[in-house]
PDB file of N, CA, C and O in Angstrom:
ATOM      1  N   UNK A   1     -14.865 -58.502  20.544  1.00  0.00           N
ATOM      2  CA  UNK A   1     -15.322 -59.015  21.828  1.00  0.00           C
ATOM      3  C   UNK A   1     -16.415 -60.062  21.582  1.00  0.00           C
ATOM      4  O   UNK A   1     -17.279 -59.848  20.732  1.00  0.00           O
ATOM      5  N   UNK A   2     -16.399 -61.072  22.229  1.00  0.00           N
ATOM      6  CA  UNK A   2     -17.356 -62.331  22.566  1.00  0.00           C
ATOM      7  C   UNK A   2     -18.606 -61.641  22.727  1.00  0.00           C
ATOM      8  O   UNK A   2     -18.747 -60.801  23.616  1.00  0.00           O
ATOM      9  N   UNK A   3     -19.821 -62.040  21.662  1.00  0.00           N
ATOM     10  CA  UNK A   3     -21.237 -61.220  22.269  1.00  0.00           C
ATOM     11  C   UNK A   3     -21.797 -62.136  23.139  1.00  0.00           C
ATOM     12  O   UNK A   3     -22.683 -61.691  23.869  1.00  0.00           O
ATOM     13  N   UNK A   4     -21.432 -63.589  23.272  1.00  0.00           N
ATOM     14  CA  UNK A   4     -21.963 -64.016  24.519  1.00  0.00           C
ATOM     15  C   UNK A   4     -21.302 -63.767  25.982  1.00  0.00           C
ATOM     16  O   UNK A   4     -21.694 -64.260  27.040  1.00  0.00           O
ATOM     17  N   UNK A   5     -19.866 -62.615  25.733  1.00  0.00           N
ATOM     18  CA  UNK A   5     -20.138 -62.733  27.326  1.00  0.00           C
ATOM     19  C   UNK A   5     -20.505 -60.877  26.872  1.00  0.00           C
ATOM     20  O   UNK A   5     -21.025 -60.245  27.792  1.00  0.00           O
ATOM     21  N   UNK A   6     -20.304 -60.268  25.849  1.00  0.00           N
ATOM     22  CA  UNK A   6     -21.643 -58.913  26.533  1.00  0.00           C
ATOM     23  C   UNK A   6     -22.974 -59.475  27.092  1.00  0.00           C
ATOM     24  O   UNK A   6     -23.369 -59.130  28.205  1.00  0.00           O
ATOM     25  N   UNK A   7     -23.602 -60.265  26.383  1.00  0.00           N
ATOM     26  CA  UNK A   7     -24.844 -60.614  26.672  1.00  0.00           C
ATOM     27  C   UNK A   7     -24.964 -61.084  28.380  1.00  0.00           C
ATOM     28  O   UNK A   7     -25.786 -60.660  29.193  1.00  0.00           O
ATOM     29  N   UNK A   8     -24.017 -61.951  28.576  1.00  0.00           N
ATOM     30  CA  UNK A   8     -23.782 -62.121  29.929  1.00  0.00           C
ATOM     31  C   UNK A   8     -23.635 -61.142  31.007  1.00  0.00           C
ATOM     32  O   UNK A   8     -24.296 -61.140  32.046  1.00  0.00           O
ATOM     33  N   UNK A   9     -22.519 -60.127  30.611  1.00  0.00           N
ATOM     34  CA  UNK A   9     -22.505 -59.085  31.377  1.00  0.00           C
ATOM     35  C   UNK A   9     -23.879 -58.287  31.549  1.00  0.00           C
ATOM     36  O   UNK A   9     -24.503 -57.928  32.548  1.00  0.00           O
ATOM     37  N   UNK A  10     -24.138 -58.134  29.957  1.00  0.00           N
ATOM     38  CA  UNK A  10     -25.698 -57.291  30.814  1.00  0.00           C
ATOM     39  C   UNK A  10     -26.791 -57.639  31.432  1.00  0.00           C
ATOM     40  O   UNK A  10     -27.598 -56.812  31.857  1.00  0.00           O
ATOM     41  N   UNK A  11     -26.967 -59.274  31.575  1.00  0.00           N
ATOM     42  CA  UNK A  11     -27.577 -60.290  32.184  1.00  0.00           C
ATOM     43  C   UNK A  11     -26.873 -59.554  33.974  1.00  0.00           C
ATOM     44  O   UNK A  11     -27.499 -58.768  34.686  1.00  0.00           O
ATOM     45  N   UNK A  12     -25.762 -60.009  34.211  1.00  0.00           N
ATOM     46  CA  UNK A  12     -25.298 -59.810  35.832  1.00  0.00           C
ATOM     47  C   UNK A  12     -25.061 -58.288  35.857  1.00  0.00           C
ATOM     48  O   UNK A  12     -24.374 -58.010  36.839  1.00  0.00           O
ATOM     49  N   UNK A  13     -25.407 -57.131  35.080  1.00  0.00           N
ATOM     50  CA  UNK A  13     -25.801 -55.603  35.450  1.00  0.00           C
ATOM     51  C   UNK A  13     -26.858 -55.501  35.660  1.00  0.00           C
ATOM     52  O   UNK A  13     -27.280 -54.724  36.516  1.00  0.00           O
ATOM     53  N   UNK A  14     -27.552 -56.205  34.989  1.00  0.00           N
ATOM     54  CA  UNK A  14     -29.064 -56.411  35.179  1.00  0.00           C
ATOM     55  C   UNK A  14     -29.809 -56.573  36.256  1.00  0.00           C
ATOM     56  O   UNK A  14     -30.794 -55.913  36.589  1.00  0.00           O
ATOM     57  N   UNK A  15     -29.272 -57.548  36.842  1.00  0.00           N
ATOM     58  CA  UNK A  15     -29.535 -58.596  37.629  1.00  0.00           C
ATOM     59  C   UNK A  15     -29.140 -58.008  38.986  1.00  0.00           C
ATOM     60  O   UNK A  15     -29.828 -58.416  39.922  1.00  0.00           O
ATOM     61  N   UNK A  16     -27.877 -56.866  39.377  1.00  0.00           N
ATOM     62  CA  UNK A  16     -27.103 -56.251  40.150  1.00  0.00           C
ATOM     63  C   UNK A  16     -28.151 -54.952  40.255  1.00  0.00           C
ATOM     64  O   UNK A  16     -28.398 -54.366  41.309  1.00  0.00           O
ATOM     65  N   UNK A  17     -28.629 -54.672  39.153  1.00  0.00           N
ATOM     66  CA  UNK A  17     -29.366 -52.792  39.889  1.00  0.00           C
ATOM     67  C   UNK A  17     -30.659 -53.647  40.321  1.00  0.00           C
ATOM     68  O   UNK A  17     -31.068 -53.182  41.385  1.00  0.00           O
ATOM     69  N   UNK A  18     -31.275 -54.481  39.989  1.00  0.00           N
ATOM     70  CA  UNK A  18     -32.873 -54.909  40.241  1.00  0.00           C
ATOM     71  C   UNK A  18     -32.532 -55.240  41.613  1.00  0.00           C
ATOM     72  O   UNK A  18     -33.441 -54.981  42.401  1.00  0.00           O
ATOM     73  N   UNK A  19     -31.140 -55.901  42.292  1.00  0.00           N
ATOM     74  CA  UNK A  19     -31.189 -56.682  43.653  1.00  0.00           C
ATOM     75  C   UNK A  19     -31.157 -55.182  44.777  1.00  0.00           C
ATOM     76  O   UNK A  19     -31.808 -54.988  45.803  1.00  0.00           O
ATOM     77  N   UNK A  20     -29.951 -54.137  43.965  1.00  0.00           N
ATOM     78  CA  UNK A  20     -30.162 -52.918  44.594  1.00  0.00           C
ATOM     79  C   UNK A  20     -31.307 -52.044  45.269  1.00  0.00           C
ATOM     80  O   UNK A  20     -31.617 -51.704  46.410  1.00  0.00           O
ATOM     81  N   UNK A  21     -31.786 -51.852  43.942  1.00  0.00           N
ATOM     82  CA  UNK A  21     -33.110 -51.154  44.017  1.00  0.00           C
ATOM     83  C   UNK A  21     -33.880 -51.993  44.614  1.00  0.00           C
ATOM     84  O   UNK A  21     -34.650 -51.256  45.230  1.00  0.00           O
ATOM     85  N   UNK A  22     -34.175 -53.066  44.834  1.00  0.00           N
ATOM     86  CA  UNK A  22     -35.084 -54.232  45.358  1.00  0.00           C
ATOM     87  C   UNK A  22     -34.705 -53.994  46.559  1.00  0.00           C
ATOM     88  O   UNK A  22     -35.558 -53.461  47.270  1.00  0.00           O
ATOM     89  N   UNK A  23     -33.593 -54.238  47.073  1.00  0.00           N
ATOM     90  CA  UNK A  23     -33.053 -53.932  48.655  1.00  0.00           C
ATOM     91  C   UNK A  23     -33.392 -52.809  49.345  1.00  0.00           C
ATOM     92  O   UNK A  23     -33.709 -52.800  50.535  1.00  0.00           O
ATOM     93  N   UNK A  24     -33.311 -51.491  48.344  1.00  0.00           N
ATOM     94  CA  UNK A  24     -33.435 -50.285  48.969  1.00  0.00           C
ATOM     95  C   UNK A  24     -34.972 -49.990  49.377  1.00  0.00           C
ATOM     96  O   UNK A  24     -35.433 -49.567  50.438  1.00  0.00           O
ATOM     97  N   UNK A  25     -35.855 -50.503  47.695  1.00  0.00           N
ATOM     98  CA  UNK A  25     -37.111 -50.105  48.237  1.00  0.00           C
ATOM     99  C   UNK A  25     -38.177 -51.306  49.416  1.00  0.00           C
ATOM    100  O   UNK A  25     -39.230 -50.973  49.960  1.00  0.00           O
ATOM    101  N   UNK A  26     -37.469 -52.737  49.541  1.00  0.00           N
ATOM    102  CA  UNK A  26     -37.465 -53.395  51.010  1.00  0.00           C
ATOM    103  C   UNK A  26     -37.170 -52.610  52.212  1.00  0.00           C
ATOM    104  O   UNK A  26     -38.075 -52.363  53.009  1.00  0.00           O
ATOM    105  N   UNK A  27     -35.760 -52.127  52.437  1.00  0.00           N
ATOM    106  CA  UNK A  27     -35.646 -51.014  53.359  1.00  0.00           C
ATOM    107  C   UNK A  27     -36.523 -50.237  53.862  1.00  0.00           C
ATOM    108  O   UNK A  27     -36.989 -50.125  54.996  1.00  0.00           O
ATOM    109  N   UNK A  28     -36.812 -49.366  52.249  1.00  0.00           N
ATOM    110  CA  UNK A  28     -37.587 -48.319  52.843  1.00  0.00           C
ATOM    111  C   UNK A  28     -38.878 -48.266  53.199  1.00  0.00           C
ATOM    112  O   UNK A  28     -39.119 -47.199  53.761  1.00  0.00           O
ATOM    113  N   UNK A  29     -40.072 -49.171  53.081  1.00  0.00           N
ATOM    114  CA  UNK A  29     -41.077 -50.299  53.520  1.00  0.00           C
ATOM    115  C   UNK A  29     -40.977 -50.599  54.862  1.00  0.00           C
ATOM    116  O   UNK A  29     -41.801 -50.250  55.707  1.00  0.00           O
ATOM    117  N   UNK A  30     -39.818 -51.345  55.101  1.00  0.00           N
ATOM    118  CA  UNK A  30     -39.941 -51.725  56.609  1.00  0.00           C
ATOM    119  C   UNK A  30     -39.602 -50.438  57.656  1.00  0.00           C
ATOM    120  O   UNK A  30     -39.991 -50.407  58.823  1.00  0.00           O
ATOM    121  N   UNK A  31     -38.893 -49.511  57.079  1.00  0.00           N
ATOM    122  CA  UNK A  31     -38.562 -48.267  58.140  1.00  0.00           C
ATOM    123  C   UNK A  31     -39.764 -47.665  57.647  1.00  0.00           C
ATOM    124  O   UNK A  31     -39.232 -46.616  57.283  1.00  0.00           O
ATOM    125  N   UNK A  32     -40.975 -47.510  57.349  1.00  0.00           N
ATOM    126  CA  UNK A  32     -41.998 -46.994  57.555  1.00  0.00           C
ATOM    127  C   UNK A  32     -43.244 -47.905  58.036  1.00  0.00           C
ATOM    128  O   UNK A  32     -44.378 -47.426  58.014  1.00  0.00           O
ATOM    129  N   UNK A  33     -43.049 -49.003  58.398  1.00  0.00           N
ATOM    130  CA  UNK A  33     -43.692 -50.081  58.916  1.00  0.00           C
ATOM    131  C   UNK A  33     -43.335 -50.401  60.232  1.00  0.00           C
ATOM    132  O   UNK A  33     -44.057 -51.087  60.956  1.00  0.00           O
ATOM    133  N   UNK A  34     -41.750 -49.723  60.740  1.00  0.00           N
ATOM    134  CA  UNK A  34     -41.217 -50.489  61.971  1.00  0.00           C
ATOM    135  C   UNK A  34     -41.757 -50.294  63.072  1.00  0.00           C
ATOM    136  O   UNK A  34     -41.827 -51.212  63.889  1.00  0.00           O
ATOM    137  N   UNK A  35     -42.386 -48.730  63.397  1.00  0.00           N
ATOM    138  CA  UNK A  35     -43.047 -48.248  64.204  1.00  0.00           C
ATOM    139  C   UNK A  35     -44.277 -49.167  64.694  1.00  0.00           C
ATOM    140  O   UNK A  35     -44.270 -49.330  65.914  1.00  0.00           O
ATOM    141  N   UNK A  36     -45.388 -49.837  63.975  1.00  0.00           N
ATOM    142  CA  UNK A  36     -46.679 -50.306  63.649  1.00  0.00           C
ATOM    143  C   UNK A  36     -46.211 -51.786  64.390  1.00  0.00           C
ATOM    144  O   UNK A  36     -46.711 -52.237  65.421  1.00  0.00           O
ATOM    145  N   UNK A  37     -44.995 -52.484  63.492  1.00  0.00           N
ATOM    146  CA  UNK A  37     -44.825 -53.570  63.938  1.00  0.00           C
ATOM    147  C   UNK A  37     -43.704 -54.005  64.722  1.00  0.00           C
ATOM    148  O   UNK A  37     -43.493 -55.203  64.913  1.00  0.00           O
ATOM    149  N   UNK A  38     -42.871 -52.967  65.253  1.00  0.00           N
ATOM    150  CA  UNK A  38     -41.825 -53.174  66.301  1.00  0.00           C
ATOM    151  C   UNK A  38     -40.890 -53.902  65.652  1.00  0.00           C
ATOM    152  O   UNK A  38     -40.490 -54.885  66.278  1.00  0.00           O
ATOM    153  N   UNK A  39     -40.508 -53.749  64.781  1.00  0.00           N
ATOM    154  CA  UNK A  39     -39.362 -55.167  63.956  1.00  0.00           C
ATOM    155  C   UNK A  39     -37.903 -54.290  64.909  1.00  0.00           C
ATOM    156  O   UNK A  39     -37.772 -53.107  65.222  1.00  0.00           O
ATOM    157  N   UNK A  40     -37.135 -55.312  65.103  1.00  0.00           N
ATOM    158  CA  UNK A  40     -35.654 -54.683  66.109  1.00  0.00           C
ATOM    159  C   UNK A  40     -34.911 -54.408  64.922  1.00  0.00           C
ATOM    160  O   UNK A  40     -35.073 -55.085  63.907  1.00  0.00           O
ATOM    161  N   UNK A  41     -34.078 -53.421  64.988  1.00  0.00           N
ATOM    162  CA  UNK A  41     -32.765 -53.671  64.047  1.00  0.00           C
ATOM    163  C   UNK A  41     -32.112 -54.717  63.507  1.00  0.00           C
ATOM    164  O   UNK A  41     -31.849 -54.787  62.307  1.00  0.00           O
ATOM    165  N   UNK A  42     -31.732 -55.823  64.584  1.00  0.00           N
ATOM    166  CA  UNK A  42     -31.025 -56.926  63.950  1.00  0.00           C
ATOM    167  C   UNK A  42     -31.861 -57.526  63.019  1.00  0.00           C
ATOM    168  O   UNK A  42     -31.361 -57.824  61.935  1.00  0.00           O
ATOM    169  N   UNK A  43     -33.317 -57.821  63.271  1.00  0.00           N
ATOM    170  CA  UNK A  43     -34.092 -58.454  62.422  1.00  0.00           C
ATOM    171  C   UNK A  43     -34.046 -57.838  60.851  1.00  0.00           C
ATOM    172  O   UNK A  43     -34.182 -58.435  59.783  1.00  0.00           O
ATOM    173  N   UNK A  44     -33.808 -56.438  61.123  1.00  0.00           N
ATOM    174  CA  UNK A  44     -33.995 -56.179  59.867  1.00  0.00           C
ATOM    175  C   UNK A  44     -32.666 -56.050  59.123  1.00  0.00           C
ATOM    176  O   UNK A  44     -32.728 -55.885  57.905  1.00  0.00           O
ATOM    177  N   UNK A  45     -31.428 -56.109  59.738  1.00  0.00           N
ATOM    178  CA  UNK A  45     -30.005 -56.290  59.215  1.00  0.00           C
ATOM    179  C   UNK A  45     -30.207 -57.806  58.508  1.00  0.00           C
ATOM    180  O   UNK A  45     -29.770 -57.991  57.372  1.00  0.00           O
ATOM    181  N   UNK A  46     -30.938 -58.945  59.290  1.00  0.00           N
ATOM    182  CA  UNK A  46     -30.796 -60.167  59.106  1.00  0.00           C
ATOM    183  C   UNK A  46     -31.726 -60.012  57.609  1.00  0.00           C
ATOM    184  O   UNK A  46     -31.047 -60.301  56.624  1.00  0.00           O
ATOM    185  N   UNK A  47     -32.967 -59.658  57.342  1.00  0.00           N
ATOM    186  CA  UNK A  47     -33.623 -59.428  56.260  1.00  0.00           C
ATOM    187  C   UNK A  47     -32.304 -58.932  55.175  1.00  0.00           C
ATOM    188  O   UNK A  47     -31.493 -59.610  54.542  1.00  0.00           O
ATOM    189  N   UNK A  48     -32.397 -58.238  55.227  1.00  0.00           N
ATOM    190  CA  UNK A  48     -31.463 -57.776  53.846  1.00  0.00           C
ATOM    191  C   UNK A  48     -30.794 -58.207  54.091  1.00  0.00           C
ATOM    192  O   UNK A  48     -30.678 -58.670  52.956  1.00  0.00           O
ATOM    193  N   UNK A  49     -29.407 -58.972  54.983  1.00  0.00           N
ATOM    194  CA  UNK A  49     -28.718 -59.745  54.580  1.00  0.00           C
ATOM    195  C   UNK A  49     -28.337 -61.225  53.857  1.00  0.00           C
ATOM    196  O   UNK A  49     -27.427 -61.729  53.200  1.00  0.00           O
ATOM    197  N   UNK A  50     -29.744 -61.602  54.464  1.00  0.00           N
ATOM    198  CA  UNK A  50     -30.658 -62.878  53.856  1.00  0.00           C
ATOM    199  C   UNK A  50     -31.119 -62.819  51.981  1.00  0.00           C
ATOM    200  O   UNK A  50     -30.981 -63.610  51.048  1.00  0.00           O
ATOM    201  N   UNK A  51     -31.685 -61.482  52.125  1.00  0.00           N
ATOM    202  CA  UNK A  51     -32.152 -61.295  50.352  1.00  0.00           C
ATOM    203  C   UNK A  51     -30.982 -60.621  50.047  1.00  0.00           C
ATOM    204  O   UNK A  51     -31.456 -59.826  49.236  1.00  0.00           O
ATOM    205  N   UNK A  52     -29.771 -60.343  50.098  1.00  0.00           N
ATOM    206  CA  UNK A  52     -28.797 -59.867  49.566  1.00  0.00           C
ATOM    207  C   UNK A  52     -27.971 -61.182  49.003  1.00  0.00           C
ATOM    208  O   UNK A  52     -27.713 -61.488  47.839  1.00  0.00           O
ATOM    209  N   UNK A  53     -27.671 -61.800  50.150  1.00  0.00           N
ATOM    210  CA  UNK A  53     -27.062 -63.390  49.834  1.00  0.00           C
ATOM    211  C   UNK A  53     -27.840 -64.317  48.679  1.00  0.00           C
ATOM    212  O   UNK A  53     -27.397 -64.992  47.749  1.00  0.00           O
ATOM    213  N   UNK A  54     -28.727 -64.140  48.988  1.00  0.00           N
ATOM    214  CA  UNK A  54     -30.107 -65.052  47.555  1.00  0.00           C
ATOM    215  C   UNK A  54     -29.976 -64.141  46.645  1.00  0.00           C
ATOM    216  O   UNK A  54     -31.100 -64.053  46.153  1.00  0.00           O
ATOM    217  N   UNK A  55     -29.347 -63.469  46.164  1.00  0.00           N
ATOM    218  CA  UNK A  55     -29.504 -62.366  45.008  1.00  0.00           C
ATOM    219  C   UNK A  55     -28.160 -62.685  44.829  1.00  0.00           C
ATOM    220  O   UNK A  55     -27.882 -62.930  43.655  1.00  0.00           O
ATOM    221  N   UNK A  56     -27.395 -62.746  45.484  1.00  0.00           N
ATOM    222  CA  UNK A  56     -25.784 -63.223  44.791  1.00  0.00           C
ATOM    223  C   UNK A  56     -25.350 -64.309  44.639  1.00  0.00           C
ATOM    224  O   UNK A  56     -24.240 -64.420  44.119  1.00  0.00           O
ATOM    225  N   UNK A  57     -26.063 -65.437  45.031  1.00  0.00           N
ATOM    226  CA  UNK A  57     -26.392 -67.012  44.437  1.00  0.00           C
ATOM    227  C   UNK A  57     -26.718 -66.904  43.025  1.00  0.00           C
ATOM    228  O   UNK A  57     -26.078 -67.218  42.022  1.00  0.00           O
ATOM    229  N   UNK A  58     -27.821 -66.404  43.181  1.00  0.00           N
ATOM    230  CA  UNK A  58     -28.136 -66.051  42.148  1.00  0.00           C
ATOM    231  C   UNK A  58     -27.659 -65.860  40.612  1.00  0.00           C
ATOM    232  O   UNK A  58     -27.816 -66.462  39.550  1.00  0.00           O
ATOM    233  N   UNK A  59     -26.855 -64.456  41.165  1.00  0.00           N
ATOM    234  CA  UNK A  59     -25.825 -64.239  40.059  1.00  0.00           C
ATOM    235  C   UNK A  59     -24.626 -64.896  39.727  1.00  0.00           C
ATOM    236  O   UNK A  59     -23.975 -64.742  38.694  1.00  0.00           O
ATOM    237  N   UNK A  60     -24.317 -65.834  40.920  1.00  0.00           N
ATOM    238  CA  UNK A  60     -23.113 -66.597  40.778  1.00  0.00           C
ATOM    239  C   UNK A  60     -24.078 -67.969  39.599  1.00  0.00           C
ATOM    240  O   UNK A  60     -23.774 -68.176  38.425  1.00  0.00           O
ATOM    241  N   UNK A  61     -25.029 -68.575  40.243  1.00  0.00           N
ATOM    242  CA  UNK A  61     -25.645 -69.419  38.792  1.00  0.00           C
ATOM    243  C   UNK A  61     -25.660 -69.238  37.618  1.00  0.00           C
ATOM    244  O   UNK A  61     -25.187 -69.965  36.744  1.00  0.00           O
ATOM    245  N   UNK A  62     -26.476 -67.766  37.457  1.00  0.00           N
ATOM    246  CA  UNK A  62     -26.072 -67.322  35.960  1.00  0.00           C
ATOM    247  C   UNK A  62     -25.102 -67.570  35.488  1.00  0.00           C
ATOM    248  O   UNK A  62     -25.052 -68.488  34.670  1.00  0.00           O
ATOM    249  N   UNK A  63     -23.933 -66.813  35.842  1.00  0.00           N
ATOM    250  CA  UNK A  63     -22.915 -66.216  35.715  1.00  0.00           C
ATOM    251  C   UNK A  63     -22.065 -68.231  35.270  1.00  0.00           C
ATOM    252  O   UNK A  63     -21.408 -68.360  34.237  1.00  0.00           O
ATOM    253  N   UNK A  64     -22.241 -69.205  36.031  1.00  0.00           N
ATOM    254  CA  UNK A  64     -21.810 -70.524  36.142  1.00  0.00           C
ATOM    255  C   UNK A  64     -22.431 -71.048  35.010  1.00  0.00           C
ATOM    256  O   UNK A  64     -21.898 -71.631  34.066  1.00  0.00           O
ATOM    257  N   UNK A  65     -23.729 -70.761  35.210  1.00  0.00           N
ATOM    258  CA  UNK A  65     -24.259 -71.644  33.672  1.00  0.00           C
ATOM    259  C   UNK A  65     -23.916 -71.099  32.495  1.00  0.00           C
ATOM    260  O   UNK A  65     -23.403 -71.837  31.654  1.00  0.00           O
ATOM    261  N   UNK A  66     -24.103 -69.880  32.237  1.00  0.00           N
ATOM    262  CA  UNK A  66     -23.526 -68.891  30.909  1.00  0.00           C
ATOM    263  C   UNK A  66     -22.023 -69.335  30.605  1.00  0.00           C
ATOM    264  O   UNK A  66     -21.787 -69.390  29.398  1.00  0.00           O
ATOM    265  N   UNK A  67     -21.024 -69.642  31.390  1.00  0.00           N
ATOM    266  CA  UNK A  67     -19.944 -69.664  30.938  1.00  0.00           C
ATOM    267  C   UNK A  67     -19.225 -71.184  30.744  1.00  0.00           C
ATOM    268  O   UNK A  67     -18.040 -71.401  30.488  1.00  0.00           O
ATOM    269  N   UNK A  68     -20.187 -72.052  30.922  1.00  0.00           N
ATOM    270  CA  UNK A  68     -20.025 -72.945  30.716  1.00  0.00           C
ATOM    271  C   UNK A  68     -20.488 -73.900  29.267  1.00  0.00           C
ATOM    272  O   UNK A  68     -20.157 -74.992  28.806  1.00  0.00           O
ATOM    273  N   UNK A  69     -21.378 -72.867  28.902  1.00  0.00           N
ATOM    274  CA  UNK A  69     -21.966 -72.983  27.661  1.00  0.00           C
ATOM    275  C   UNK A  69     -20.965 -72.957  26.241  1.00  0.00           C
ATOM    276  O   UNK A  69     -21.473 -73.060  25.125  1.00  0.00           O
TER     277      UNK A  69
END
């Protein structure tokens, strides 16, 4: 097997649990904040859908520049 695309792959596994865990513990921040600051649901669907999308740009760059190499 190619060690530049393991290296790659563990670059976009990498890159995939940090956006996870990043998302979840965003989540769980604002549902203990929502009360204080009234944020609506949609606002906060729109949040993580917003940093979910920039996190898979993201990985699509990597993922574009690495294999072009």
């Amino acid at each position: 097997m190619n060690s530049n695309f393991v290296h790659i792959f563990c670059q976009v596994n990498l890159r995939f649990w940090e956006i996870c865990y990043g998302n979840l513990l965003i989540i769980i921040k604002i549902k203990l904040n929502m009360c204080k600051l009234k944020i609506k649901l949609k606002d906060l669907i729109f949040l993580f859908g917003a940093r979910l999308l920039f996190s898979l740009l993201v990985i699509v760059k990597v993922l574009v520049k690495t294999c072009s190499l």
